[in-house]
TORKE-905180 format. One record per atom (N, C-alpha, C): residue number from 1; atom name; x, y, z. Coordinates in nm, 2 decimals, padded with zeros to 4 digits, m for minus. Layout:
pt num = NUM atome = CA xx = X yy = Y zz = Z
...
END
This chain:
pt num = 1 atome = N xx = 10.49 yy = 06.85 zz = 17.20
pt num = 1 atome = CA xx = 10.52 yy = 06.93 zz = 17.08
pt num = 1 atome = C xx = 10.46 yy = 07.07 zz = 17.10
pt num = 2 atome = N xx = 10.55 yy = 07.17 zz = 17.03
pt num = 2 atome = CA xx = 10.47 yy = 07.29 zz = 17.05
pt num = 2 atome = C xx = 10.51 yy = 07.41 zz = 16.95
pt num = 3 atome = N xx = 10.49 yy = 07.50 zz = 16.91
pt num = 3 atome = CA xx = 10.51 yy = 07.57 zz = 16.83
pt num = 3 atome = C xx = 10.45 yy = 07.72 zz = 16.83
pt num = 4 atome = N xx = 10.52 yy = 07.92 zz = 16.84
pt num = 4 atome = CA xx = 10.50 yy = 07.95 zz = 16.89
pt num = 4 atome = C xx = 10.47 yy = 08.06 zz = 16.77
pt num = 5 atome = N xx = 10.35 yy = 08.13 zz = 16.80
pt num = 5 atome = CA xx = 10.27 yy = 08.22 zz = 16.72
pt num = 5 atome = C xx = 10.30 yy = 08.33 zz = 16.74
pt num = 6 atome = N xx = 10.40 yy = 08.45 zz = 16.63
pt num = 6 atome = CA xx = 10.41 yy = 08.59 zz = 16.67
pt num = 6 atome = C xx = 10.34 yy = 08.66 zz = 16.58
pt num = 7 atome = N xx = 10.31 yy = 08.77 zz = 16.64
pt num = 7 atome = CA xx = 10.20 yy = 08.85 zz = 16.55
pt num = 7 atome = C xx = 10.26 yy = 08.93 zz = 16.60
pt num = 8 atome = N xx = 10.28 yy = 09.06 zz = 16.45
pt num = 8 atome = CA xx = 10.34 yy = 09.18 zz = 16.44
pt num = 8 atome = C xx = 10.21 yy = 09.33 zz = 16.45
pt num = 9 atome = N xx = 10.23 yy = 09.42 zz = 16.47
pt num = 9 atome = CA xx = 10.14 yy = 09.52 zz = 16.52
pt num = 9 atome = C xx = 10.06 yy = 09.56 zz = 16.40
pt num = 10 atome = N xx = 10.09 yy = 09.51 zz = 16.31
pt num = 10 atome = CA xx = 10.00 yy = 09.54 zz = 16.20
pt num = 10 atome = C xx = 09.87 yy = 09.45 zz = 16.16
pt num = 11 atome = N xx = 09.86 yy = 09.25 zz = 16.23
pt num = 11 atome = CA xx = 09.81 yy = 09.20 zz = 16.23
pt num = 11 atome = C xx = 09.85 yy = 09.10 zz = 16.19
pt num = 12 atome = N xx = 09.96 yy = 09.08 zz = 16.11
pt num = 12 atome = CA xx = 10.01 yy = 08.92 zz = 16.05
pt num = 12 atome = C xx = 10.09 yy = 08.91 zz = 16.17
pt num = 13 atome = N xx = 10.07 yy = 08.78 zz = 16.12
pt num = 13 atome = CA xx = 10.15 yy = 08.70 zz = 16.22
pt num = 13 atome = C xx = 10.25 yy = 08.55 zz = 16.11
pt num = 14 atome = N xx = 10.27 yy = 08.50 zz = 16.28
pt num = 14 atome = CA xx = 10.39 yy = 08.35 zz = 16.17
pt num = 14 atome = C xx = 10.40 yy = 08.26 zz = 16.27
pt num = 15 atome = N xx = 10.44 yy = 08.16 zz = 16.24
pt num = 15 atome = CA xx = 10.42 yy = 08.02 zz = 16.34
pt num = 15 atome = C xx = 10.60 yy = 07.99 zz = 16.32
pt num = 16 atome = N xx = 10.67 yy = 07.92 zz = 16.43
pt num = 16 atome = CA xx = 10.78 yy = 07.91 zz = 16.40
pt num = 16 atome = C xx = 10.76 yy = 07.74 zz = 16.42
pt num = 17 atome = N xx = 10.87 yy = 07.72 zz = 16.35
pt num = 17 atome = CA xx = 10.86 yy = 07.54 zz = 16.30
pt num = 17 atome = C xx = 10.81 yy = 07.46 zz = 16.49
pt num = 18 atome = N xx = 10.75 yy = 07.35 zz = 16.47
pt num = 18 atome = CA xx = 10.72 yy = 07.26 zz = 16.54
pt num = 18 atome = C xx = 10.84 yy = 07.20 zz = 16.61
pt num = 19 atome = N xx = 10.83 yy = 07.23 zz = 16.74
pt num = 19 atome = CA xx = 10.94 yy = 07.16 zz = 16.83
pt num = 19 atome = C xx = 10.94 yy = 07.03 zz = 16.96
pt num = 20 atome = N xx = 10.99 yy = 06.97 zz = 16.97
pt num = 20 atome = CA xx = 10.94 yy = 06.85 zz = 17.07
pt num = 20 atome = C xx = 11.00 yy = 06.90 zz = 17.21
pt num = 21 atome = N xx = 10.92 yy = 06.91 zz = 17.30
pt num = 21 atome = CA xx = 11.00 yy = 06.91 zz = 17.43
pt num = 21 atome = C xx = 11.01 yy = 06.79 zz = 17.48
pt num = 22 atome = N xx = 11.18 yy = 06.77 zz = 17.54
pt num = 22 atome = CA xx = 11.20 yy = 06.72 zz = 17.60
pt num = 22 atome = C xx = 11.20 yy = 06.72 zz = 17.74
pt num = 23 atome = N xx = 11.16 yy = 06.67 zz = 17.84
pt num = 23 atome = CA xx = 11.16 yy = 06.63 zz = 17.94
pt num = 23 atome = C xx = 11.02 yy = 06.58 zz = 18.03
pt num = 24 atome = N xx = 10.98 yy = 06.61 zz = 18.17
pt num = 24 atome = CA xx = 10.90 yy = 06.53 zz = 18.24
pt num = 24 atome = C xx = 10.76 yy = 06.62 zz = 18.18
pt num = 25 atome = N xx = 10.63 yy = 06.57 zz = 18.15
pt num = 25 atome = CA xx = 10.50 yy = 06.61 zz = 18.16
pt num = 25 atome = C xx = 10.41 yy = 06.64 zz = 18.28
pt num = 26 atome = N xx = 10.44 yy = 06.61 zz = 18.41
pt num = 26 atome = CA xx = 10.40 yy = 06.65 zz = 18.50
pt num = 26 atome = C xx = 10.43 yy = 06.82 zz = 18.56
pt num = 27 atome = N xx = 10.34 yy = 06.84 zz = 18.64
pt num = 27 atome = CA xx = 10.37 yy = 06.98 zz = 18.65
pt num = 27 atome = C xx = 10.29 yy = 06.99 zz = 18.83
pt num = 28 atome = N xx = 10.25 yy = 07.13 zz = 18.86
pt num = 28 atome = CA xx = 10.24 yy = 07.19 zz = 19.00
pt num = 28 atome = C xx = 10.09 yy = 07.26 zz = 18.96
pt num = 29 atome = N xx = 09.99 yy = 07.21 zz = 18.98
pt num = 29 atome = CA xx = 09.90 yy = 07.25 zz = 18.95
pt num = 29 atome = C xx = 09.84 yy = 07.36 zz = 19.11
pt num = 30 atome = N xx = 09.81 yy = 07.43 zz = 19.09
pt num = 30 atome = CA xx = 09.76 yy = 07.54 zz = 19.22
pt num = 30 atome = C xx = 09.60 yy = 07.62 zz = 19.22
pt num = 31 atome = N xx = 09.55 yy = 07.63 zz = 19.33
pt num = 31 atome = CA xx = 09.45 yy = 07.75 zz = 19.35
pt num = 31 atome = C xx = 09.53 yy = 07.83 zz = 19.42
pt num = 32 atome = N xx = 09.47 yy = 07.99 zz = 19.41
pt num = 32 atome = CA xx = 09.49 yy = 08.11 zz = 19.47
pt num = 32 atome = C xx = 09.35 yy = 08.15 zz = 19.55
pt num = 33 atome = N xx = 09.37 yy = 08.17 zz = 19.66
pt num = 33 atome = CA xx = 09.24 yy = 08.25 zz = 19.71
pt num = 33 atome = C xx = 09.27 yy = 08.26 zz = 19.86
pt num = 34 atome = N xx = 09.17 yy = 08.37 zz = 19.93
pt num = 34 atome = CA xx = 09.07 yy = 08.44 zz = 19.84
pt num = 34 atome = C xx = 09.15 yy = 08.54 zz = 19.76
pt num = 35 atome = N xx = 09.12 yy = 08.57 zz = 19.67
pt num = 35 atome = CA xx = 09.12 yy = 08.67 zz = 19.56
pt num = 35 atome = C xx = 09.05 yy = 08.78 zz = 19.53
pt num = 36 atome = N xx = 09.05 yy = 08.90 zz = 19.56
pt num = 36 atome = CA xx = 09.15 yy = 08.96 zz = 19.64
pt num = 36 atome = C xx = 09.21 yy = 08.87 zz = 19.78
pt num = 37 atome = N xx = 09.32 yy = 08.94 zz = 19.86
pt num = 37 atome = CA xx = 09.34 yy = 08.90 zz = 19.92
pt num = 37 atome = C xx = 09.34 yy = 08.99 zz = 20.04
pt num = 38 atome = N xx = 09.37 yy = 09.00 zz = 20.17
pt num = 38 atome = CA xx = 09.40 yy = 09.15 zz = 20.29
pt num = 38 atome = C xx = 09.53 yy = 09.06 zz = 20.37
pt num = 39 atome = N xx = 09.47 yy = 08.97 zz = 20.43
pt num = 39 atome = CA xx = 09.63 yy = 08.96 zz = 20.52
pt num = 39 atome = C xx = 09.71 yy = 08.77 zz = 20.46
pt num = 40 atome = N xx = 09.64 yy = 08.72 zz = 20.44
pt num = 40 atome = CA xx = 09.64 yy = 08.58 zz = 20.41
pt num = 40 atome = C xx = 09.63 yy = 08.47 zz = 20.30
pt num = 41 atome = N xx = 09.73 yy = 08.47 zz = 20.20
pt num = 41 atome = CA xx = 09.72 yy = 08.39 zz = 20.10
pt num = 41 atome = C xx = 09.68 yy = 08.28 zz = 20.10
pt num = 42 atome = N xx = 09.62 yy = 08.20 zz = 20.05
pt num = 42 atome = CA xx = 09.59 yy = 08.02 zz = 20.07
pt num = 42 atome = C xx = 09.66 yy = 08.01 zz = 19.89
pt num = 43 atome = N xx = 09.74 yy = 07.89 zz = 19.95
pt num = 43 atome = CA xx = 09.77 yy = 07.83 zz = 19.82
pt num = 43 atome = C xx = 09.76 yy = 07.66 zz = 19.82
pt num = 44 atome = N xx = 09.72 yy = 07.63 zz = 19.72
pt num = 44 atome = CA xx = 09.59 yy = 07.50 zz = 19.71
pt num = 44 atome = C xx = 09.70 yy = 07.43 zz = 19.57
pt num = 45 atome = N xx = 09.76 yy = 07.31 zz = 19.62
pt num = 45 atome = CA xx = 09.86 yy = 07.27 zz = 19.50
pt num = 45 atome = C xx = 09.86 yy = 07.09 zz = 19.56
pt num = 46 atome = N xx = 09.90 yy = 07.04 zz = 19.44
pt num = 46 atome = CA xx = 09.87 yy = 06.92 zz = 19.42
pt num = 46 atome = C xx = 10.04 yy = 06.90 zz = 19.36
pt num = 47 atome = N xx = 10.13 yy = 06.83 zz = 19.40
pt num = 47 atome = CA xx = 10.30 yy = 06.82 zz = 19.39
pt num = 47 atome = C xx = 10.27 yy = 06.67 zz = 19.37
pt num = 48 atome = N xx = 10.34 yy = 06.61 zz = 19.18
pt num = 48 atome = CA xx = 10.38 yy = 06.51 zz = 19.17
pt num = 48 atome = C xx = 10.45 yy = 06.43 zz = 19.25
pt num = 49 atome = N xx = 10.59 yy = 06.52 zz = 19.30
pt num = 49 atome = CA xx = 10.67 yy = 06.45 zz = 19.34
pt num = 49 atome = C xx = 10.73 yy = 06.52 zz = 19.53
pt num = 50 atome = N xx = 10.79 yy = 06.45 zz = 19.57
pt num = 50 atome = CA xx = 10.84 yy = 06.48 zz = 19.69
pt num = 50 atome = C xx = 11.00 yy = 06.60 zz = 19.66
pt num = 51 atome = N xx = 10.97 yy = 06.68 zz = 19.75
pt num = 51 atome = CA xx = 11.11 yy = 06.77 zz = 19.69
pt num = 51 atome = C xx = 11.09 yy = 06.90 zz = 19.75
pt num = 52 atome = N xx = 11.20 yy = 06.99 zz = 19.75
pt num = 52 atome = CA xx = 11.23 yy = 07.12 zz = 19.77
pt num = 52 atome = C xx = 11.11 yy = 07.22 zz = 19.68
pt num = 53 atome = N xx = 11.03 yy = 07.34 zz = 19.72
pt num = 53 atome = CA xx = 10.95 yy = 07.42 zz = 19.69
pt num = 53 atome = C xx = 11.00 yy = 07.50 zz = 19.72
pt num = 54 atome = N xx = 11.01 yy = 07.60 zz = 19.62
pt num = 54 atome = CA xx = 11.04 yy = 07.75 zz = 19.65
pt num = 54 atome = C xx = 10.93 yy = 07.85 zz = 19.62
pt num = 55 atome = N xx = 10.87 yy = 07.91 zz = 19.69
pt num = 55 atome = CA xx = 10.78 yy = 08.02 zz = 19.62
pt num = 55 atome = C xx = 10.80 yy = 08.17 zz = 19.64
pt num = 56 atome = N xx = 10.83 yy = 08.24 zz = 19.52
pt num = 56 atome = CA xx = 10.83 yy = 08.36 zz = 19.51
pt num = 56 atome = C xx = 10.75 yy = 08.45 zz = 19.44
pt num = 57 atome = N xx = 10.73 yy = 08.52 zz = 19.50
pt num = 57 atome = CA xx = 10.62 yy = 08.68 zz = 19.47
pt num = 57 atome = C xx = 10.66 yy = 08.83 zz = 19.43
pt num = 58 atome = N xx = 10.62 yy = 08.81 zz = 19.34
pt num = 58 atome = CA xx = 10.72 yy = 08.94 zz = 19.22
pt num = 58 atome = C xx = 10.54 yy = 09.03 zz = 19.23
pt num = 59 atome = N xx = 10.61 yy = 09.19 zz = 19.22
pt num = 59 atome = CA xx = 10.51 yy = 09.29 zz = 19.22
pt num = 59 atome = C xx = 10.47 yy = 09.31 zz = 19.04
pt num = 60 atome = N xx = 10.42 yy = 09.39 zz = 19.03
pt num = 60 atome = CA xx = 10.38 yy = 09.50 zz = 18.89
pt num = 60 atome = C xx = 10.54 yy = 09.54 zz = 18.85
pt num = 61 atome = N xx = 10.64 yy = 09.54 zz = 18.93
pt num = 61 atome = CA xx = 10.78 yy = 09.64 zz = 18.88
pt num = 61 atome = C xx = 10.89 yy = 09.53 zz = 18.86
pt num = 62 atome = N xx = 10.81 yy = 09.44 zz = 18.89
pt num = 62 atome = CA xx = 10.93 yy = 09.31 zz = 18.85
pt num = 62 atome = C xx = 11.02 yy = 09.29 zz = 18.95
pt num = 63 atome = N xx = 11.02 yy = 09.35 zz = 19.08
pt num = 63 atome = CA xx = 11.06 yy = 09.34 zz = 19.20
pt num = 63 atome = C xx = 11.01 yy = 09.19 zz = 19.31
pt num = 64 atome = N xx = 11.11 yy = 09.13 zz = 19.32
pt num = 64 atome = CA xx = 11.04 yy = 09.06 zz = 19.41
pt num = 64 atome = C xx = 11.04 yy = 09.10 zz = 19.57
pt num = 65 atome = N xx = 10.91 yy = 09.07 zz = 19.60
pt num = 65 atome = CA xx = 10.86 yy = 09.09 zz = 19.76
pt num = 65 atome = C xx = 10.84 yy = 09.02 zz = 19.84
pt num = 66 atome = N xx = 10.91 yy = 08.86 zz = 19.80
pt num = 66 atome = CA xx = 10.85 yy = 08.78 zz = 19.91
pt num = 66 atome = C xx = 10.93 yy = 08.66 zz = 19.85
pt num = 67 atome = N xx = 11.01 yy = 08.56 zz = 19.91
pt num = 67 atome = CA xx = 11.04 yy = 08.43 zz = 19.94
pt num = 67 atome = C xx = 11.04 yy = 08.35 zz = 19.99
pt num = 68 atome = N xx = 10.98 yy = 08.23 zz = 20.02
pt num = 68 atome = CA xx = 11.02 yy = 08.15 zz = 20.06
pt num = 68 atome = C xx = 11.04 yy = 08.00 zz = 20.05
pt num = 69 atome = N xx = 11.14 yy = 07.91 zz = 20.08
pt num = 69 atome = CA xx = 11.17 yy = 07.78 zz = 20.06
pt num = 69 atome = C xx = 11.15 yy = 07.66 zz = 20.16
pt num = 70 atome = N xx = 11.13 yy = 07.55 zz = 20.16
pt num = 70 atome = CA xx = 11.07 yy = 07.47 zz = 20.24
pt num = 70 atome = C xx = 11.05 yy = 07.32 zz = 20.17
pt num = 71 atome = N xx = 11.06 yy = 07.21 zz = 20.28
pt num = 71 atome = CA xx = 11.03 yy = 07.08 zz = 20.21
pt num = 71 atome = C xx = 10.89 yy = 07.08 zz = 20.15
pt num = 72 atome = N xx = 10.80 yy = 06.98 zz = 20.06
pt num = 72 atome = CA xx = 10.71 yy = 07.01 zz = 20.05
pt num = 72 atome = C xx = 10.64 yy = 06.85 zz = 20.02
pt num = 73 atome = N xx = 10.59 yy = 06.81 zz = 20.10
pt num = 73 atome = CA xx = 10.51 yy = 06.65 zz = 20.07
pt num = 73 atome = C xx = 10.41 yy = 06.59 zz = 19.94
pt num = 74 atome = N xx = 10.47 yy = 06.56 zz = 19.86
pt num = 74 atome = CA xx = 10.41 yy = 06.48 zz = 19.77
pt num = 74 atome = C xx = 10.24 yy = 06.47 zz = 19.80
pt num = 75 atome = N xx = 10.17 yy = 06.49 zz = 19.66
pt num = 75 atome = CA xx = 10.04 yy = 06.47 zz = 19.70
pt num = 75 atome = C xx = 09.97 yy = 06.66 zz = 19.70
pt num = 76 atome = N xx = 09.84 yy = 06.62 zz = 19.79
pt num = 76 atome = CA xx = 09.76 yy = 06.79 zz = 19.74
pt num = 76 atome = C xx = 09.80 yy = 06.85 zz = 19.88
pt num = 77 atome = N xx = 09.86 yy = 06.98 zz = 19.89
pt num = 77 atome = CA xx = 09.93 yy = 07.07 zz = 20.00
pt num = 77 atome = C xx = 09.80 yy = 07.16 zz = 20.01
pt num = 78 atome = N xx = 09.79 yy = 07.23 zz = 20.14
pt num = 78 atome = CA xx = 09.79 yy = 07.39 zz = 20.12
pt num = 78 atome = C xx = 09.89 yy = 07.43 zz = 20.17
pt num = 79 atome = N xx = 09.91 yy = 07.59 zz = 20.14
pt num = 79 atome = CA xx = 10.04 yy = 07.68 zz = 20.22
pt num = 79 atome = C xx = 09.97 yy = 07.82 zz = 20.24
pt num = 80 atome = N xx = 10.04 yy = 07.86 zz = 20.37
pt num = 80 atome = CA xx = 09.96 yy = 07.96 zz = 20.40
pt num = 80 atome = C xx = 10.07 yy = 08.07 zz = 20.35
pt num = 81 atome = N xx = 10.04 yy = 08.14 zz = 20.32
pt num = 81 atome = CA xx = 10.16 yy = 08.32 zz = 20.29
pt num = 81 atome = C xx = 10.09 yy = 08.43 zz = 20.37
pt num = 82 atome = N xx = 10.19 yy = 08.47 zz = 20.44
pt num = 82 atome = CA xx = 10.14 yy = 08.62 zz = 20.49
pt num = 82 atome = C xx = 10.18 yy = 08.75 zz = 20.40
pt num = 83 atome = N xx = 10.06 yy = 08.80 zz = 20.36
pt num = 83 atome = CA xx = 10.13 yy = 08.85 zz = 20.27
pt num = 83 atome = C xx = 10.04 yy = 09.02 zz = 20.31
pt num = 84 atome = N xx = 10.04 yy = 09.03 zz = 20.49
pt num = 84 atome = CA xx = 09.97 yy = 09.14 zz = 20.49
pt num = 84 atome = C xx = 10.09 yy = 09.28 zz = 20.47
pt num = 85 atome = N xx = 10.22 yy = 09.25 zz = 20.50
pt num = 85 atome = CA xx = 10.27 yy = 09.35 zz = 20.49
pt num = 85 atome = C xx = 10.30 yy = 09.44 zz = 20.32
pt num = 86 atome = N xx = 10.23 yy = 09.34 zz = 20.22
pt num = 86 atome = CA xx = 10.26 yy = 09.41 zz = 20.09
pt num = 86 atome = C xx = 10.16 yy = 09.50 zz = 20.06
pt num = 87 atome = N xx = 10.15 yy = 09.60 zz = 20.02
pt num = 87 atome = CA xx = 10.04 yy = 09.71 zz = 19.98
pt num = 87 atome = C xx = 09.98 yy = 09.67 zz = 19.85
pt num = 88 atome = N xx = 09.88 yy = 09.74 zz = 19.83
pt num = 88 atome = CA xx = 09.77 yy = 09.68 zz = 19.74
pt num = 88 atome = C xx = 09.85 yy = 09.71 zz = 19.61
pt num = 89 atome = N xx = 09.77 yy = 09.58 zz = 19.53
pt num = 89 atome = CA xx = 09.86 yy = 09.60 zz = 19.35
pt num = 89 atome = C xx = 09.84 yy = 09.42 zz = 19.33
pt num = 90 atome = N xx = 09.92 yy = 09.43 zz = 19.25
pt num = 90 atome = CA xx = 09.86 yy = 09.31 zz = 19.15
pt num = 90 atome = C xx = 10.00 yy = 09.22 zz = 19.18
pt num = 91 atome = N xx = 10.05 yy = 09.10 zz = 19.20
pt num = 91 atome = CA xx = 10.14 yy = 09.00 zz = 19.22
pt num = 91 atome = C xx = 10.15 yy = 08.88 zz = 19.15
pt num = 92 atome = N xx = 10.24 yy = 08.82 zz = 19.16
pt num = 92 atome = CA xx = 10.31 yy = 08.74 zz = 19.04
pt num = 92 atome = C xx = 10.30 yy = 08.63 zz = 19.19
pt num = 93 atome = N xx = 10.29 yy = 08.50 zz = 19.16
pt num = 93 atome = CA xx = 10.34 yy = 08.38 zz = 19.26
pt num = 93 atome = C xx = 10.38 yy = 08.28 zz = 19.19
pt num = 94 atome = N xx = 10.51 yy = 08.24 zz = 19.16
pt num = 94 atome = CA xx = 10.60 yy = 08.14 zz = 19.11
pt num = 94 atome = C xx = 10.60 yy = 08.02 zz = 19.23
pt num = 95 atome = N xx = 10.58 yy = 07.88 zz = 19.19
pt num = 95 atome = CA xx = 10.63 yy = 07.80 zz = 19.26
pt num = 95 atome = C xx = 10.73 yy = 07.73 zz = 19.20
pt num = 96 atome = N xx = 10.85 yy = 07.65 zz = 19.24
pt num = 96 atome = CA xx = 10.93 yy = 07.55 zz = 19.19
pt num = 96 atome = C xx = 10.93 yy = 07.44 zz = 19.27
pt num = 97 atome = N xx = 10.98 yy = 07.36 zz = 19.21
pt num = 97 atome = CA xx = 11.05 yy = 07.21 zz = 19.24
pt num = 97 atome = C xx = 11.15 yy = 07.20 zz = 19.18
pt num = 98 atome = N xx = 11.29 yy = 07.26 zz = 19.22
pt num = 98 atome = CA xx = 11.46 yy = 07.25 zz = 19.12
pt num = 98 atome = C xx = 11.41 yy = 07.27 zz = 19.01
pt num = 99 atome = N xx = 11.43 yy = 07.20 zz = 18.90
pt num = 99 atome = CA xx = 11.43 yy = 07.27 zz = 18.77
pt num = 99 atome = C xx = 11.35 yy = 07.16 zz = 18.69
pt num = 100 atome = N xx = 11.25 yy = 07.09 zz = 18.75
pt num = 100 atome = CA xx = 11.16 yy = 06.98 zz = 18.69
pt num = 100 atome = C xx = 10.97 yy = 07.06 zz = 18.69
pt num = 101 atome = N xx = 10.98 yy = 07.18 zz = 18.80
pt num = 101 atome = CA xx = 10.82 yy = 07.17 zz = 18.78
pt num = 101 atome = C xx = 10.79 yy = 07.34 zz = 18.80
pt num = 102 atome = N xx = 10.72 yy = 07.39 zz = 18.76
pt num = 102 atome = CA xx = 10.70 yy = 07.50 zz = 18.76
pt num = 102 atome = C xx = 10.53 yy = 07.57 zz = 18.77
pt num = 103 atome = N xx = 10.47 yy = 07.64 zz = 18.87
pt num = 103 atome = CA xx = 10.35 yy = 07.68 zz = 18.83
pt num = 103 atome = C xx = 10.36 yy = 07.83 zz = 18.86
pt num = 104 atome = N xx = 10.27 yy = 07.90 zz = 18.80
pt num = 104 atome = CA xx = 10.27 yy = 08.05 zz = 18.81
pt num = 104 atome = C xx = 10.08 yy = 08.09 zz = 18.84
pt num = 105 atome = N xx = 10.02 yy = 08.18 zz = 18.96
pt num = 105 atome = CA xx = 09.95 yy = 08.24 zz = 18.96
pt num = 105 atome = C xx = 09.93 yy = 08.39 zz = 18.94
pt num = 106 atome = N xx = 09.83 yy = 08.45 zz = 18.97
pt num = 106 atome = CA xx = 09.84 yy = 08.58 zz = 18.98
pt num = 106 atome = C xx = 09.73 yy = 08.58 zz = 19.08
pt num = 107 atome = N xx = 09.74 yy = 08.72 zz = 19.20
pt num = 107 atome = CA xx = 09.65 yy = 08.75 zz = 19.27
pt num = 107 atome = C xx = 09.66 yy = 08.92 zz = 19.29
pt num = 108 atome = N xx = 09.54 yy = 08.95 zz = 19.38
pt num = 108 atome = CA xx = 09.51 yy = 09.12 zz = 19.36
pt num = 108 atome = C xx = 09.53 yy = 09.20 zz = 19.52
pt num = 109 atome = N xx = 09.59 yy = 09.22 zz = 19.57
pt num = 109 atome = CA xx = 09.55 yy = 09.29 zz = 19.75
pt num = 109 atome = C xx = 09.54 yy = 09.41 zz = 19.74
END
């Protein structure tokens, strides 16, 4: 269940009614490091299930700068990313599994 808190610039806020999500509870839990980073991402993830990974890396401009897709083995992974050719700034790292699992970091180069 969940329900979602907006607060207006003056300070009040409002809760909108209680909603049940439906579907799976499991998820893509991940480390990022090192943090900063220079040439070499480590990504540190633990995958419920066996399946398709996609991971993509979106900049500060909402641009993405990096893809890629690959089988991915059930259980705790690492993945390496080269990620020396992006210039310093702040990054977005999306992982998927189709449309069942989702995790998001952030790191600094």
């Amino acid at each position: 269940y969940y329900r979602v808190k907006a607060t207006a610039a003056d300070g009040s806020y409002k809760y909108s009614a209680v909603a049940k999500l439906n579907g799976k509870a499991s998820s893509i839990e991940l480390s990022l490091y090192p943090n900063p980073v220079q040439s070499q991402l480590s990504v540190q993830l633990s995958q419920p299930v066996k399946g398709q990974l996609a991971a993509r890396v979106v900049d500060s401009k909402g641009q993405v700068v990096y893809q890629q897709s690959g089988i991915n083995l059930a259980g705790s992974n690492l993945l390496q990313l080269s990620v020396a050719h992006l210039p310093q700034g702040t990054y977005q790292l999306t992982l998927t599994n189709g449309s069942d699992f989702t995790a998001t970091g952030s790191f600094v180069k």
